[in-house]
N, C-alpha and C positions, 0 to 999 in steps of 0.2 A: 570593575576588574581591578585588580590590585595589583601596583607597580611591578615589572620584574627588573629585580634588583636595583631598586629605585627610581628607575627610571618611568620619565612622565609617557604615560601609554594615549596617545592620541594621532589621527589621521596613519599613515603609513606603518610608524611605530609601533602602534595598537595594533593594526592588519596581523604585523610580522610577527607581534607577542603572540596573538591569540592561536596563528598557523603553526608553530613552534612548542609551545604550552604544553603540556601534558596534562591535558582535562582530567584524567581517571583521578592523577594525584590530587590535584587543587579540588575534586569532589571531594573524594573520602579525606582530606584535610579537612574540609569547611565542614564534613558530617561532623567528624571528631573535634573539633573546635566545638560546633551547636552542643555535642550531645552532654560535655561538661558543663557547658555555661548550663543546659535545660537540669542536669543534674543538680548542679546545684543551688538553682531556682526552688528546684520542689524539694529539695531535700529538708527544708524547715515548713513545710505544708499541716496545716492542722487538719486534727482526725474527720472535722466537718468538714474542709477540701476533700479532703483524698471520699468522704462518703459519697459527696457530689459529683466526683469526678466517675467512681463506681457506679452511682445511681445515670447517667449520661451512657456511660458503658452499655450496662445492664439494657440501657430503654435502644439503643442502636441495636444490640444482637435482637432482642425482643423485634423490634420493626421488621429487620432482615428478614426473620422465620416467619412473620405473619406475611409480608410481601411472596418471597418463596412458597409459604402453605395456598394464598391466595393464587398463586400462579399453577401450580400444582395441581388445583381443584379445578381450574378454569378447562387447561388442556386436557382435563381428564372427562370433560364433558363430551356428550355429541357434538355441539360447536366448535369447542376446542380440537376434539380428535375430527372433524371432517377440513377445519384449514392442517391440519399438520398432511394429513392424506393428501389435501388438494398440493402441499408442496412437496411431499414427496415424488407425486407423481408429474409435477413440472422438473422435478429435481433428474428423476429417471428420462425424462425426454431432452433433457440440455445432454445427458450421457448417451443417450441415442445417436444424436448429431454430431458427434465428435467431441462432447466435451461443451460447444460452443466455441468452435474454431476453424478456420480456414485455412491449411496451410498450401504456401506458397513453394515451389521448389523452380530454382533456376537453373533451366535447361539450357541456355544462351552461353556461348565461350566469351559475357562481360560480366559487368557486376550488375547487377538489377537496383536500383531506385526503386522503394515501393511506399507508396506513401497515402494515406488515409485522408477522406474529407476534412479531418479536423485536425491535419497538419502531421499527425505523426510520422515519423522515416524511419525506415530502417535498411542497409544496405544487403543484400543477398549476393556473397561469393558463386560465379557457375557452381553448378552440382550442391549447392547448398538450399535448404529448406530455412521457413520463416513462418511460426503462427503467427494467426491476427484473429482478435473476436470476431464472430457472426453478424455483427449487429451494426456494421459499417461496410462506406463504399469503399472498394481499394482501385487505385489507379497505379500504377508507375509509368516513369521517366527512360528515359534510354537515350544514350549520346550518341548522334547524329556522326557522319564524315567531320563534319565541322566543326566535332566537338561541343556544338551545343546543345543543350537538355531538350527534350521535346516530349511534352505530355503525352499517353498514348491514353487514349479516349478509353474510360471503364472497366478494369481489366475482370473486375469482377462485379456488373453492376449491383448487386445487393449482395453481402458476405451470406446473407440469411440460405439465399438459393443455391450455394455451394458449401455451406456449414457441416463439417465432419468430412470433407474430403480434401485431395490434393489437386491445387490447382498450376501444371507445367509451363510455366512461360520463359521464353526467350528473350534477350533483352534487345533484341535487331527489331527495327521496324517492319 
């Protein structure tokens, strides 16, 4: 990174340049800096450079279309066209099930803790709804008299067996 206005950018200093900075400008600065210096690199290029550099060209688009021709030919097969079938029609049964989602809605006069095997949270306003993929357990939390958090065992033990509907929970034990 380069000083702003000349100052040495390390630990704290640094942090507060780089939060501060205006990325977009210091990009399109740094392109238009490269794009002169790359100008006038190649601008004394001999006509066997620039052939070479044509011929490199030429042999990329050429790969491209044979890549693309070869894929083209592939899914155009019975093999090809029966995985395209087999995912379309995984495709039409995730949209059967709701997309592949559970939502939550909180019926409860708290706020609802909802939170996923693998850590995620998210907080649900009463009267407010919350998707969650299919393909996780969801449990939530809810505060006690005492104010403390208390698991409430499963609320949905597999999102798969409620996937594409609403599920109404309260946040009271």
């Amino acid at each position: 990174m380069k000083p702003a206005k000349g100052e040495h950018t390390s630990g704290k200093v640094a942090t507060k340049a780089i939060k501060t900075r205006d990325h977009e400008a210091v990009i399109k600065q740094y392109l238009t800096e490269m794009k002169a210096i790359q100008e006038k690199a190649t601008a004394n290029f001999s006509p066997e450079i620039l052939a070479e550099i044509d011929a490199v060209e030429n042999k990329n688009a050429a790969d491209k279309k044979a890549i693309k021709d070869a894929n083209d030919a592939y899914w155009s097969t019975p093999e090809g066209l029966a995985i395209l079938a087999a995912r379309k029609a995984k495709e039409n049964s995730n949209k059967s099930d709701g997309d592949g989602y559970v939502t939550i809605k909180n019926v409860g006069k708290q706020t609802l803790d909802v939170i996923t095997e693998a850590g995620t949270s998210s907080h649900i306003s009463p009267g407010s709804t919350s998707k969650w993929p299919c393909h996780t357990n969801i449990y939530y939390c809810y505060m006690d008299s005492h104010n403390t958090y208390n698991v409430k065992v499963n609320l949905i033990a597999n999102g798969k067996e409620n996937c594409g509907k609403t599920v109404s929970v309260s946040g009271t034990k």
